[in-house]
C-alpha positions in Angstrom: 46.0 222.1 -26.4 46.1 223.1 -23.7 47.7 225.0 -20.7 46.3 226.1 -18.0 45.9 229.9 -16.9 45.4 230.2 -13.2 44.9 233.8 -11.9 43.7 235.1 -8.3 40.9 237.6 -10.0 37.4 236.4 -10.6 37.6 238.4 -13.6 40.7 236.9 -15.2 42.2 240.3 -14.9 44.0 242.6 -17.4 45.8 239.6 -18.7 42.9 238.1 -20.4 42.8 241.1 -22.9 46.5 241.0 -23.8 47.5 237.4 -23.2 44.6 235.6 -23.7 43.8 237.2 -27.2 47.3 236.3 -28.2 46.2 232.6 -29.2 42.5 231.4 -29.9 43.6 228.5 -27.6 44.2 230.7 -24.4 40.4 231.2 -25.0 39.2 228.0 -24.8 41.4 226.6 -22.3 40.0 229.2 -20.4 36.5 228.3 -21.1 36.4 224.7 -21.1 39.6 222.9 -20.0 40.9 224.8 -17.7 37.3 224.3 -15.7 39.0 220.8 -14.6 42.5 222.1 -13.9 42.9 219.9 -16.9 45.0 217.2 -14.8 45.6 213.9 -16.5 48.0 211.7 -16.0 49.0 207.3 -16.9 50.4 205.6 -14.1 50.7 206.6 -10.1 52.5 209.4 -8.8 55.9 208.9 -8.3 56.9 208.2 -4.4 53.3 208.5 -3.3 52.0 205.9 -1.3 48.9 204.1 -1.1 45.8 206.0 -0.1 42.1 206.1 0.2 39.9 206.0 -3.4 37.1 209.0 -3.7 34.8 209.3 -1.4 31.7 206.5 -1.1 29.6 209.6 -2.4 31.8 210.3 -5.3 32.9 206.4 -6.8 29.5 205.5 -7.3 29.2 208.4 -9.4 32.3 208.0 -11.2 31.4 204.0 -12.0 28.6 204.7 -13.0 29.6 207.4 -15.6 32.4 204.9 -16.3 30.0 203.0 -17.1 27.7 205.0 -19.5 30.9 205.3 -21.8 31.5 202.9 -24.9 33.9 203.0 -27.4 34.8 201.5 -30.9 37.2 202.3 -34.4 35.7 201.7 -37.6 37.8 200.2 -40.2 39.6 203.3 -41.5 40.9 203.8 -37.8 38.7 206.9 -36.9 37.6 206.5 -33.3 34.4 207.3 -31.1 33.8 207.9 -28.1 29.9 207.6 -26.7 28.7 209.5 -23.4 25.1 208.1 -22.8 23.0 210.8 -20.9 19.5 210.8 -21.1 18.4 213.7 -19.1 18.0 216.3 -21.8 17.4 215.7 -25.6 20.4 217.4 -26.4 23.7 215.9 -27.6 27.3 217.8 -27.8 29.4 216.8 -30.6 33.2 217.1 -31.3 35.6 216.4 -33.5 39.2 216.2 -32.2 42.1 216.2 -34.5 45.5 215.0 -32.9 47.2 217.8 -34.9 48.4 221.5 -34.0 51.1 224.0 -34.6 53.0 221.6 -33.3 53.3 219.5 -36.4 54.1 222.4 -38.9 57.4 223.0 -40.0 59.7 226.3 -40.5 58.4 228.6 -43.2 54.7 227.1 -43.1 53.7 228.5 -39.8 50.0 229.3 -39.3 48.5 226.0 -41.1 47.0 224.6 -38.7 45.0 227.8 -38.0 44.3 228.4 -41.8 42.3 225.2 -41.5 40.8 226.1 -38.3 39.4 229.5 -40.2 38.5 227.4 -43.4 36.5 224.7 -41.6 32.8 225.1 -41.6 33.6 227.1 -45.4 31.3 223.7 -47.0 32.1 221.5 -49.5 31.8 220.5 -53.1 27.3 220.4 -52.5 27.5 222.3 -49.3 27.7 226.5 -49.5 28.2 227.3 -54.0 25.1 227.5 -56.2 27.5 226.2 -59.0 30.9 224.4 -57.7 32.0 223.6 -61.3 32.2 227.4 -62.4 34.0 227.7 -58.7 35.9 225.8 -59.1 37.3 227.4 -61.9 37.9 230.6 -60.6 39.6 229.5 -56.9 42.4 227.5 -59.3 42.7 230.8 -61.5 43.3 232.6 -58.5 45.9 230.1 -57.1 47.7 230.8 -60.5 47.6 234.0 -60.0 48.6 234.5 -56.4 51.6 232.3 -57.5 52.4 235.0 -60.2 52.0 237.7 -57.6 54.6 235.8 -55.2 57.3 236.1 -57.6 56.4 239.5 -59.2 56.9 240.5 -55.4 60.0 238.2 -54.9 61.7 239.6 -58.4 60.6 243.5 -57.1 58.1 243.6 -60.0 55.9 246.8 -58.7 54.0 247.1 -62.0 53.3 243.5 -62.5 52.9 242.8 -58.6 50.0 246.2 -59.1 48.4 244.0 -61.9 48.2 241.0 -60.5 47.0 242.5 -57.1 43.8 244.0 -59.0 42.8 240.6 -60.8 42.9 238.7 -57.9 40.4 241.5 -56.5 38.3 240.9 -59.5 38.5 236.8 -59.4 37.6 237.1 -55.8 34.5 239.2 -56.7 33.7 236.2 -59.1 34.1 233.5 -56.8 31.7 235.4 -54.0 29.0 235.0 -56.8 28.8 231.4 -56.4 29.1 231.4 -53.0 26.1 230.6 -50.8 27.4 232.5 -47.3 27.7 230.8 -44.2 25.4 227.9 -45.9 26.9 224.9 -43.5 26.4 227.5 -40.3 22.4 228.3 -41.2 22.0 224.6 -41.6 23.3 223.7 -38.0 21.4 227.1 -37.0 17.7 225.6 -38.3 18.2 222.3 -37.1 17.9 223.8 -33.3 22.0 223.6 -33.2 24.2 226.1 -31.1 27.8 226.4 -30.6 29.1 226.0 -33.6 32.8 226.5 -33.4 36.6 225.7 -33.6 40.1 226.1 -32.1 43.5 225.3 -32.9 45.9 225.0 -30.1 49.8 224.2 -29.7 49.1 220.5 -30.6 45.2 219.8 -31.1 42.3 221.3 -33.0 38.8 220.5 -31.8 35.6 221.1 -34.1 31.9 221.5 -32.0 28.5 222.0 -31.5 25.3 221.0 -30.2 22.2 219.8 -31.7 18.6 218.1 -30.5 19.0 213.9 -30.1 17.4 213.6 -33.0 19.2 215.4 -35.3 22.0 212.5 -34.9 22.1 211.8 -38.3 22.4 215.8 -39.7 25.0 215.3 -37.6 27.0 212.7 -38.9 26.0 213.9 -42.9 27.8 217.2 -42.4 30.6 216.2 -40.7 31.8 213.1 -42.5 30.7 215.4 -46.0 33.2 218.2 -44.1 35.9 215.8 -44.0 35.8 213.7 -46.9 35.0 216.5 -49.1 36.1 219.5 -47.6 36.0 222.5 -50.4 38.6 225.7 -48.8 37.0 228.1 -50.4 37.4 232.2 -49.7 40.7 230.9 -48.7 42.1 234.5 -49.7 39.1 236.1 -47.9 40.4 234.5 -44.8 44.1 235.1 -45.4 43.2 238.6 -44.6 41.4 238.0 -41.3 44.2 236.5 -39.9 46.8 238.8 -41.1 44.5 241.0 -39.4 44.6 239.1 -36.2 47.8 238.1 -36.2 48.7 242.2 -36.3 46.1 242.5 -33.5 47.3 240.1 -31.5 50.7 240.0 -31.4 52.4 242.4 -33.8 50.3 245.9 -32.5 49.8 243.8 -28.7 53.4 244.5 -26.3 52.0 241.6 -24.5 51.4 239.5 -27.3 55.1 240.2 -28.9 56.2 239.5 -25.1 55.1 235.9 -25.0 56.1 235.3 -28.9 59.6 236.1 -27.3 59.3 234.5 -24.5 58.7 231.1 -26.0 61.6 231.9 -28.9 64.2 232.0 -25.5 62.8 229.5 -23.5 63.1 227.0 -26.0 65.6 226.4 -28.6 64.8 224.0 -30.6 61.1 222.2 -29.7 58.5 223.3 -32.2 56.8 225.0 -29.2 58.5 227.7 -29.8 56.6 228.9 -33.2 53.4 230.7 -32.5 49.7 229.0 -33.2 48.4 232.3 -35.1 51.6 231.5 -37.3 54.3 234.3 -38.2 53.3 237.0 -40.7 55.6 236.1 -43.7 54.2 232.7 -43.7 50.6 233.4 -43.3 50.8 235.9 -46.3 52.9 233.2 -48.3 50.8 230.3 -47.7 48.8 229.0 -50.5 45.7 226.9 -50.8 48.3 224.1 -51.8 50.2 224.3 -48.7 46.0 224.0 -46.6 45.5 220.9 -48.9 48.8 219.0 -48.3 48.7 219.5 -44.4 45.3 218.5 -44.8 46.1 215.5 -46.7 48.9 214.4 -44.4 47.2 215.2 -40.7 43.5 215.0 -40.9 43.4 211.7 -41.9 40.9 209.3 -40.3 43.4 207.3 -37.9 44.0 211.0 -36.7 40.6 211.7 -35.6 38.6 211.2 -32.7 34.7 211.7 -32.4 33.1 212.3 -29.2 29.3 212.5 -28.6 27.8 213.3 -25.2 24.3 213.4 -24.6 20.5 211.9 -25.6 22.2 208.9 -28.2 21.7 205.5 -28.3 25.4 203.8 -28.8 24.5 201.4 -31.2 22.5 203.5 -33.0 25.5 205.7 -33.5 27.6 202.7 -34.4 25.2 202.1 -37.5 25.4 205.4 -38.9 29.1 206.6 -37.9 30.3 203.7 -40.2 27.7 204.5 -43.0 28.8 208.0 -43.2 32.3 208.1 -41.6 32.7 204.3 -43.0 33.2 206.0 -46.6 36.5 208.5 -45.5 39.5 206.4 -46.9 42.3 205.3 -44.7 45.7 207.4 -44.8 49.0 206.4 -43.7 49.7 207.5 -40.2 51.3 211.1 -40.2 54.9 211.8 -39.5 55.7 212.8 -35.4 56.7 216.0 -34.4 60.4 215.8 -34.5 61.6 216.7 -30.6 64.8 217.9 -30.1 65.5 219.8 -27.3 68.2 220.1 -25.5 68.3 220.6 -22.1 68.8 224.6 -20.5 71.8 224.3 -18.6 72.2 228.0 -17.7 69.2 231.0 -16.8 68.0 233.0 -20.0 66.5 236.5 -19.7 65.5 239.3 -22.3 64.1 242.9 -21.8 61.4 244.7 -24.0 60.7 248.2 -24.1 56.7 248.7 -25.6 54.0 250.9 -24.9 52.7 249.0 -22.0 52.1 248.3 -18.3 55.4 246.4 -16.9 55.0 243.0 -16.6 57.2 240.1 -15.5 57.0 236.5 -17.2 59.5 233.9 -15.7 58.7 230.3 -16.8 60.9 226.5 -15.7 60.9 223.4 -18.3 58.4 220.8 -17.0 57.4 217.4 -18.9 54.7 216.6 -20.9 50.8 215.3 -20.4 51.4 211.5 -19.9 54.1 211.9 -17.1 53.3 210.1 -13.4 54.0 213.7 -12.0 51.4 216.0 -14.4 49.0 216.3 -11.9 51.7 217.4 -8.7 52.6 220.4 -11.4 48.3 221.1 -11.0 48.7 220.9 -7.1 52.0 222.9 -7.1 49.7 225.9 -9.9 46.8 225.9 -7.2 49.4 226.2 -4.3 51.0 229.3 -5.4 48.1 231.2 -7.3 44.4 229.5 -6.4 42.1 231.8 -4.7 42.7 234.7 -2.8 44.8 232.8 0.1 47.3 231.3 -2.6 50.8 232.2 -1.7 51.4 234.5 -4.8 48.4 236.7 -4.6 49.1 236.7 -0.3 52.7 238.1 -0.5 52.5 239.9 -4.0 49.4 241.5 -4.3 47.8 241.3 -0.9 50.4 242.1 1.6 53.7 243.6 -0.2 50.9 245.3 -3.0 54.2 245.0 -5.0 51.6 243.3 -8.2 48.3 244.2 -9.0 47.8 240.4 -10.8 49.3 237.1 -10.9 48.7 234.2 -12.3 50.3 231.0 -13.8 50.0 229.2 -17.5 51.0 225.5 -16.3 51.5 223.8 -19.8 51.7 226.0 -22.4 51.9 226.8 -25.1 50.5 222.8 -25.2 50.9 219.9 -22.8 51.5 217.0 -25.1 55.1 217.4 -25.0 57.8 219.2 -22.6 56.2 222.3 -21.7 56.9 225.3 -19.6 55.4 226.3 -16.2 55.1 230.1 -16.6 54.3 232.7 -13.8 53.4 236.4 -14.8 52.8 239.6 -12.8 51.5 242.7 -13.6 53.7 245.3 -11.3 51.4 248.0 -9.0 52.4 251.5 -9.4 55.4 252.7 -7.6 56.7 249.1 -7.4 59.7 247.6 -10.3 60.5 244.2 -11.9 63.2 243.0 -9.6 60.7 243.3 -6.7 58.1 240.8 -8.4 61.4 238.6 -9.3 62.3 239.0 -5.6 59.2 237.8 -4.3 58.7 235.2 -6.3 61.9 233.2 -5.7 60.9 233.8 -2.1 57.6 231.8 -2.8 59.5 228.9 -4.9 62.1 228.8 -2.6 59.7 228.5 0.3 57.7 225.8 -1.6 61.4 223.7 -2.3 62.4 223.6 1.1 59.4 223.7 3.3 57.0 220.6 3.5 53.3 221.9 2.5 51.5 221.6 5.5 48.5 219.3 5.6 45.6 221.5 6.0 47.2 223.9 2.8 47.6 220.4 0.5 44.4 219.2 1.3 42.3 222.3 0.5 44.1 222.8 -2.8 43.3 219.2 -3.8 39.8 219.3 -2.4 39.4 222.4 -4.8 40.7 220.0 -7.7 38.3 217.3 -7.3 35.4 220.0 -7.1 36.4 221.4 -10.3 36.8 218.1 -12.2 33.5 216.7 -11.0 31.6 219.7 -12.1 32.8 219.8 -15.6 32.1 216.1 -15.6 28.6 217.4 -15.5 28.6 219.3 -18.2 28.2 217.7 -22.0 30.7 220.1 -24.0 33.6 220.1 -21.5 33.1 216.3 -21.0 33.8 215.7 -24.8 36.3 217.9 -24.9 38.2 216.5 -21.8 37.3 212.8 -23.3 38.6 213.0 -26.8 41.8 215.1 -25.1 42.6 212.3 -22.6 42.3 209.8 -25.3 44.2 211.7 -27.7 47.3 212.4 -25.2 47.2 209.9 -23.0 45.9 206.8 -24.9 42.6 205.7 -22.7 39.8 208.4 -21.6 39.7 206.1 -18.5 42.4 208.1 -17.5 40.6 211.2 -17.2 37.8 209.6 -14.2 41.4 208.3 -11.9 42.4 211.6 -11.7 40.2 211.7 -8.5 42.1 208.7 -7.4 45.2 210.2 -8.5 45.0 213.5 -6.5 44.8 212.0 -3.3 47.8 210.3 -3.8 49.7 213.3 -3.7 51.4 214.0 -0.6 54.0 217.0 0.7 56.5 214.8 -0.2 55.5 214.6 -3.9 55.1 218.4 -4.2 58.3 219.5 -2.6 60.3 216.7 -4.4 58.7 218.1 -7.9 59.1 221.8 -7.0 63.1 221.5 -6.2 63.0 220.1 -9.8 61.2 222.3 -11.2 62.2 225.7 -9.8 65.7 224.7 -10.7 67.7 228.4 -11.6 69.7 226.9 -14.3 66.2 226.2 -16.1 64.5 229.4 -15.3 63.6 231.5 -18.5 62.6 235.8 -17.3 61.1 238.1 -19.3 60.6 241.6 -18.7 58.4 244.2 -20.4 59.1 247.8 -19.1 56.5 250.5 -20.5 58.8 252.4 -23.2 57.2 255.7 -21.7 59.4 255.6 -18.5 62.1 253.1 -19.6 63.5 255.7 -22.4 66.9 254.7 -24.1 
């Protein structure tokens, strides 16, 4: 999940209250992976030639964190992935599914997120005072919520009434033999803090922290999660993301802007759908539907458990296969089918909302895994990293034609072809052709002008910064560990991005950014405040 948001404001700007609340994973790439620009890549950087490895101060470092790293899959093909650092008796813990909005289909939008939402809800001994009698009730209220589908579908207003007020009254029921937030206060007296999920475009990630020698809790309520996961107030929770969903994108200008944007920049990929899920599905969605996507994705061959911190390796070998040991083996879940074609001719679309104008304008670029991922990072910091980035210098700084810019380089997800998308919030006095005017000047500039040496190696001095301080930090190291093993098949990956990076010459970036910034493939988007913009 991830793309990357780069902006030129400490703050994060305006946009972070429009566009980053328009998917939960906006949010956390902002607060973990986009600390480490989030470059990855397998293989060397196309038409780069040889050049020095890190620094002497830096590979020593690196080997030996290389080196504090083990790995093994138990027989049911769940895999973890062991940090070893001793400083603090504190360990971070995630669980990384390989599964997203990505892998939904048509009409059943918003699955992923459901699950997200009914994660940490307990299980069968975990958060009821009596499951049986629960039991009962949350398949009476399936029934009925079936029954209220089709009174609705048939234009049954009496019976649709009826059915409305029982399912009130079985959800007053249920809540009776519900012990609230039970799996949350266990985590919460055990010293653990954190305790929290996302769902992005093609990954959801499950964390916390505890003390080192809470291990074992540790392992109990997560394998007892999995294995014997109980989606309880599943109704309950249907109306919080109806809720958010409205919030975020159907009462939000800018969050209807980007759920366009995506629907015209891509035709086909299942990109284009939206993470929250579209309304008619999220309402139609049954515990059924959870269940089966459940079933199909989350099974152990799809996960990946990452623990960095005060733990012995072996010592966490012994108990993952005790507790995680006992989750049976599912077949391997289908792919997301990827059918794109190629854009072959610009695309553009115009909203007129109740907002500040803003200007999106996003290029096709390819996925996690290819050699030139991490020139797209370089190319991101070039035009919008820091206050002498080449955006913020001619838009905001000298022309004052923008009052922000910034950049979401893989998004909505990076697993798969994504798109490089550029925004701009336009000053007072100033119009949307001006902000498009400017920035073809900038990606124009970077196509045919050679990056000059001092500009290329501050940007990827910056990028090695970055990545080595979030390697020093527990919860962005699991979550950049089970992500590079996840998407790019080895976590190794992640520690020769440092190697990679100075690999990449002029060359590389302007020979990636005539691809790129390619008109035919250009997708714009404009959103004109409906105050002025009258039709």
């Amino acid at each position: 999940m991830n793309y990357r948001r780069r902006t030129h404001r400490g703050d994060q700007g305006r946009l972070s209250s429009t566009l980053g609340i328009l998917e939960r994973a906006i949010a956390v790439a902002i607060l973990v992976v986009l600390l480490t620009l989030g470059w990855g890549t397998q293989g060397a950087v196309a038409g780069a030639s040889a050049a020095p490895r890190p620094t002497l101060s830096t590979q020593p470092y690196l080997d030996r964190l290389t080196a504090a790293v083990s790995e093994f899959t138990l027989d049911n093909g769940m895999k973890f992935i062991v940090l070893e650092r001793h400083q603090v008796p504190v360990v971070s813990f995630m669980v990384y599914a390989n599964v997203g909005a990505v892998n939904e289909r048509d009409g059943k939008t918003g699955v992923a997120h459901y699950l997200e939402h009914l994660a940490f809800k307990g299980t069968s001994r975990i958060g009821s005072h009596n499951y049986l009698a629960e039991r009962q009730v949350l398949a009476k209220m399936d029934r009925v919520f079936d029954q209220l589908l089709a009174a609705e579908a048939a234009g049954d207003d009496s019976t649709r009434a009826k059915l409305q007020a029982q399912m009130g009254q079985l959800a007053q029921q249920a809540a009776t033999y519900v012990d609230q937030n039970k799996y949350g206060q266990i985590i919460e007296q055990a010293g653990g803090v954190g305790l929290n999920a996302n769902t992005a475009a093609d990954q959801t990630r499950y964390f916390y922290s505890l003390p080192a020698n809470k291990l074992e809790l540790w392992m109990s309520l997560e394998s007892e999660r999995l294995i014997d996961p109980v989606f309880r107030q599943f109704f309950e929770e249907k109306n919080v993301i109806l809720e958010e969903r409205r919030m975020r994108v159907d009462n939000s200008p800018m969050g209807t802007m980007v759920e366009t944007f995506l629907e015209k920049a891509f035709e086909h990929h299942p990109y284009r759908r939206p993470v929250i899920g579209y309304q008619k599905d999220l309402y139609g969605a049954t515990r059924k539907d959870i269940e089966e996507f459940y079933k199909t994705y989350y099974g152990p061959g799809s996960l990946t458990a990452v623990l960095v911190g005060d733990v012995d390796p072996i010592m966490v070998k012994q108990l993952a296969k005790a507790y995680f040991g006992r989750y049976p083996a599912r077949p391997h879940p289908p792919e997301p089918l990827i059918q794109e074609p190629a854009q072959t001719a610009p695309r553009q679309f115009t909203l007129s909302l109740t907002s500040e104008p803003w200007y999106l304008e996003g290029y096709h670029r390819p996925g996690m895994t290819h050699p030139d991922h991490l020139v797209y990072g370089i190319i991101d910091s070039l035009l919008v990293e820091g206050r002498t980035s080449r955006l913020y210098q001619t838009l905001v700084d000298r022309t004052r034609v923008a009052l922000d810019v910034g950049i979401m380089n893989g998004f909505p997800g990076d697993k798969y072809e994504n798109i490089f998308l550029l925004y701009a919030l336009t000053a007072p006095g100033h119009d949307l052709d001006q902000v498009a005017t400017l920035f073809r000047q900038e990606l124009d500039r970077l196509r045919q002008e050679p990056v000059s040496a001092m500009e290329l190696n501050r940007v990827k001095t910056n990028a090695r910064a970055e990545l080595l301080r979030t390697l020093d930090s527990n919860s962005g190291m699991a979550a950049l560990l089970a992500e590079y093993s996840a998407k790019t098949g080895d976590w190794r990956n992640l520690f020769k991005d440092l190697e990679t990076i100075d690999n990449i010459s002029a060359a590389d970036v302007q020979r990636v950014a005539r691809s790129l910034f390619e008109p035919n493939g250009r997708t714009v988007g404009k959103l004109l405040s409906a105050s002025v913009h009258k039709p």
